[in-house]
N, C-alpha and C positions, 0 to 999 in steps of 0.2 A: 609766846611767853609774855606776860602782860610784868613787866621791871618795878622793883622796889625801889624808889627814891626816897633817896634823905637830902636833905642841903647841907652841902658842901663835898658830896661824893662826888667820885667819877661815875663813867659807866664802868668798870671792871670792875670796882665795887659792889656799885646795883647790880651787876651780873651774879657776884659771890651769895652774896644777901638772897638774890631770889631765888636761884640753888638750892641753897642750903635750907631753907623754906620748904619747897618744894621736893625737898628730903626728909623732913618733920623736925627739923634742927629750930630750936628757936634763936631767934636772933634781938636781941637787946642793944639800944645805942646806951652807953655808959655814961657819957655826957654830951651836954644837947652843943647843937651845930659843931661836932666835931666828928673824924672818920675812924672811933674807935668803941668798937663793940664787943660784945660776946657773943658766940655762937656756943649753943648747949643742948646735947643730947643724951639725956636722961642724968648720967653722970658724971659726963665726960664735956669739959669745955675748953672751947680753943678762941682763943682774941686777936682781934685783926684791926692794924692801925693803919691807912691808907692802902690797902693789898698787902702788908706782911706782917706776918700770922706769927702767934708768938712760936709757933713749932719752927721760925728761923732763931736759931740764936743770934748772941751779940757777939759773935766772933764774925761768922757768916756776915753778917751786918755790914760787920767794921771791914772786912776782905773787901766783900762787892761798892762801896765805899770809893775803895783807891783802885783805879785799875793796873798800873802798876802793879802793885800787891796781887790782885786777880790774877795778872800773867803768871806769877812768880810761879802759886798754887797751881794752875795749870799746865805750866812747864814741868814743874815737877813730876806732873802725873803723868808725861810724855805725849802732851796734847799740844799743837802746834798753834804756836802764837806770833804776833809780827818782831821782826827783830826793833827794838828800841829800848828809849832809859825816860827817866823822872827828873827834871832840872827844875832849881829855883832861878824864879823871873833875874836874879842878879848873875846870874851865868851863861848870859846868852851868848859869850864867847866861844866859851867848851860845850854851847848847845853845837853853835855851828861846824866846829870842827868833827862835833860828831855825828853829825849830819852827813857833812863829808866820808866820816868811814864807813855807815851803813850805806849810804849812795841816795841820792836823789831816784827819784820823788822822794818828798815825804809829807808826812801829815803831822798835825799838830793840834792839842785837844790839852785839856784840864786835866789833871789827874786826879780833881774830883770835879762833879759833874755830870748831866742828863742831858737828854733830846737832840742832842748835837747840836749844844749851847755853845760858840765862841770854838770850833771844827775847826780847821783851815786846810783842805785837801791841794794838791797837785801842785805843793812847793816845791819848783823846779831848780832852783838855786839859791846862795848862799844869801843874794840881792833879798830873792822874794822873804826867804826866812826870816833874815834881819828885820825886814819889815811889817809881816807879821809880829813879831816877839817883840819889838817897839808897841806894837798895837793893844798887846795881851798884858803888855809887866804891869798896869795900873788897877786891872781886873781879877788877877787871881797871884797864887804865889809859887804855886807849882803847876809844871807843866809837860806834856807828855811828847818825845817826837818818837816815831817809827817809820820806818821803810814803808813805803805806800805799794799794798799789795793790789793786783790786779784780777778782781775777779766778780761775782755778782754776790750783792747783799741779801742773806735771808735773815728773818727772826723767828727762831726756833723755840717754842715756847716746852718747856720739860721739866720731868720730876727724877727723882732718884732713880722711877721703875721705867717710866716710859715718856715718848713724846705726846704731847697734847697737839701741835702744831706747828706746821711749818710754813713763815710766811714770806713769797719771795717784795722785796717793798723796791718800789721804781720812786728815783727821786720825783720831786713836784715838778710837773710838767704841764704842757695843755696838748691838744692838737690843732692844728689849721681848718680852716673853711675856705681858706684864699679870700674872706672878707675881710673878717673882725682883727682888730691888733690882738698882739699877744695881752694888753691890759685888760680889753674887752672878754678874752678867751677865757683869761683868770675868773674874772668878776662870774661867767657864764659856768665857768664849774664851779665854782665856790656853791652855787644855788643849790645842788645837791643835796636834799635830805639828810645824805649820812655827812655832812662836812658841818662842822661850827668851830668856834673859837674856842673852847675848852675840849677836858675829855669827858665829858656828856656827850659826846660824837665819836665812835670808830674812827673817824677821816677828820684831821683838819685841818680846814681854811689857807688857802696857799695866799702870803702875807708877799706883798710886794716890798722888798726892802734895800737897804745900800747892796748887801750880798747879793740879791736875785741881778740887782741893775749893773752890780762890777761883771757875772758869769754872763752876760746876755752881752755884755762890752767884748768882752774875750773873744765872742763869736761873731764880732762886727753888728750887734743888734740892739735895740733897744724896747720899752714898754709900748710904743708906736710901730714899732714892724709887724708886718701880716704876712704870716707864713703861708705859704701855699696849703692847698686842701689836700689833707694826710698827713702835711708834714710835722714831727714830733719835736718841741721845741723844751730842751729840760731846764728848766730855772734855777736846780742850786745842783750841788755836787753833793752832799748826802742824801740819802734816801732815807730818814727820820719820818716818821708819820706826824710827828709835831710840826713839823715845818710843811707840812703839805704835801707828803709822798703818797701813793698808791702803795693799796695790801692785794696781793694774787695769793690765794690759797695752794701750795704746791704740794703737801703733805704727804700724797701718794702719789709724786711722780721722784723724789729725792729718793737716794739708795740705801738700802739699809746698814751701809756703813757710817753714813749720816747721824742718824736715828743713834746706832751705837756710838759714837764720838760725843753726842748730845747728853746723853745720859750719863758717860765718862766724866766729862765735862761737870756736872751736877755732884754728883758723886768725891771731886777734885775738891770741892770746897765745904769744909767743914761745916756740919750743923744745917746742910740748906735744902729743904725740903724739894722746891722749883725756885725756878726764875726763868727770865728770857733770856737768849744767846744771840748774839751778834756774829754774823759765820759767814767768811767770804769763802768763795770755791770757784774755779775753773769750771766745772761743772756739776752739779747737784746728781745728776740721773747719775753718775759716775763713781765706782768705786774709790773712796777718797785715798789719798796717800798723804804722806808727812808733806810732802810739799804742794798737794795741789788745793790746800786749804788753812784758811787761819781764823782762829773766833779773837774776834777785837776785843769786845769787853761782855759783862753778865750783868743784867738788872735784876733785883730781887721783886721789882714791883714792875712787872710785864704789862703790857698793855697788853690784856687779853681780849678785849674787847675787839680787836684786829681779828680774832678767829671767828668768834660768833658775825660779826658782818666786814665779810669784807671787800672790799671796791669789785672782787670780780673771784668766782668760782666759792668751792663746797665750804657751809658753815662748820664749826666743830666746836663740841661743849667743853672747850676750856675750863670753862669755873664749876660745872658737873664733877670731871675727875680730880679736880683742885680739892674740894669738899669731899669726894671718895676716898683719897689719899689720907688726908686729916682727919678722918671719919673711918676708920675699916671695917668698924662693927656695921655700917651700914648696909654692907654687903651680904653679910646673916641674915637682913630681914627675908 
């Protein structure tokens, strides 16, 4: 599939674009260097400003937005979400005591916010907290803590009807040679075709920074250690693709309770045609129950581009049935 480029797209974009093309959709940019267009089939037309599509409303919008708010919608629908609350940076008193009542671990994140921007995983006490939330009050004004659940991250990418994909994501890591330092490892994968610094790459760029060198301190190491050959060394504690994680295609090996919780999930929040899902589990192959899984949060602009390539196992046309869904007449041809 030879990609449609515009400047200042992504690639989930170019993917959408050359789909829909490639369905007899035309596709018009509305204003120049900017990521919003129309897509138009015969009489029927749908507009897309950075991956979302005006068939998301402004309510949808405003939900996915606050995750806080996402949970609420989701709990309601009796879909299983981490136990936590919403705190303004001047209450990091009653953050901590309520830290205390859900119990350590916990994590700590923006209650708005992408990529696993300003994260803070496996706060083990009141010490560590405090000092995160000293770190955070100057950056944002609200803030999210929850129970740190234990289990493996996918991103499930789904519509109303069905799943598009299922991606299991491994934080940013390298492997050993028993030569090269871990800095040399980095520099050595970065080289990868599918890795760059924006999202014009599926993968990107694993960025050495204060957080990669405090998790590598934790484990007595630092950007000069040389790991033995094999040995897996992981540099941050989310597994974000933005920050440098690996995508494994797991689609058909997750349970079809998966699948249905995914689409539940879709379904939970008003007006939202897809998005991606953020879903921990105990185990994937496994019929899920109320406690052996929880979806963190829902992005309405998925990085779909993680299905069409990615770091390891089966492509899948994401932005095909994105455009099928938005399009049904297309299906009568």
């Amino acid at each position: 599939m030879k990609l449609t480029s515009y400047k200042k797209t992504t690639l989930s974009t170019d993917l959408l674009i050359t789909r829909a093309r490639e369905f007899g959709i035309k596709v018009n940019p509305l204003l120049p260097n900017s990521q919003f267009f129309e897509f138009k089939y015969k009489n029927h037309s749908e507009y897309l400003r950075a991956q979302i599509f005006s068939a998301t409303n402004s309510t949808a919008d405003f939900i996915l937005q606050h995750k806080s708010l996402t949970k609420k919608f989701l709990a309601i629908n009796n879909l299983t979400v981490p136990k936590g609350d919403v705190f303004s940076v001047s209450k990091i008193t009653e953050a901590i005591k309520y830290a205390k009542k859900i119990k350590f671990p916990v994590v700590v994140k923006p209650n708005i916010g992408t990529h696993g921007d300003d994260v803070y995983m496996d706060i083990e006490n009141s010490d560590q907290l405090k000092t995160t939330l000293n770190m955070l009050k100057n950056k944002i004004e609200y803030f999210v803590i929850e129970h740190q659940f234990k289990g493996k991250e996918y991103r499930i990418t789904a519509t109303n009807k069905k799943v598009l994909g299922i991606t299991y994501r491994v934080p940013a890591n390298v492997e050993g040679d028993g030569k090269s330092t871990i800095a040399e490892l980095v520099k050595k994968k970065n080289k990868d075709p599918k890795r760059g610094s924006d999202y014009n790459y599926s993968l990107i760029e694993i960025v050495i920074d204060n957080q990669v060198k405090k998790n590598l301190k934790k484990h007595k190491l630092s950007i000069k250690s040389i790991p033995k050959k094999g040995e897996v060394i992981y540099l941050r504690n989310n597994s974000n693709l933005s920050t440098g994680g690996d995508s494994y295609d797991w689609t058909d090996k997750a349970h079809p309770s998966v699948k249905k919780i995914a689409v539940e999930a879709i379904k939970a929040i008003p007006g939202l045609p897809f998005a991606g899902i953020d879903f921990l589990t105990k185990d994937i192959t496994k019929k899920q129950t109320k406690n052996s899984y929880i979806i963190i949060e829902m992005n309405e602009t998925p990085m779909i581009s993680m299905h069409h390539f990615p770091y390891s196992g089966k492509q899948r046309d994401a932005a095909g049935e994105i455009i099928k869904l938005l399009f049904p007449e297309l299906k009568k041809k």
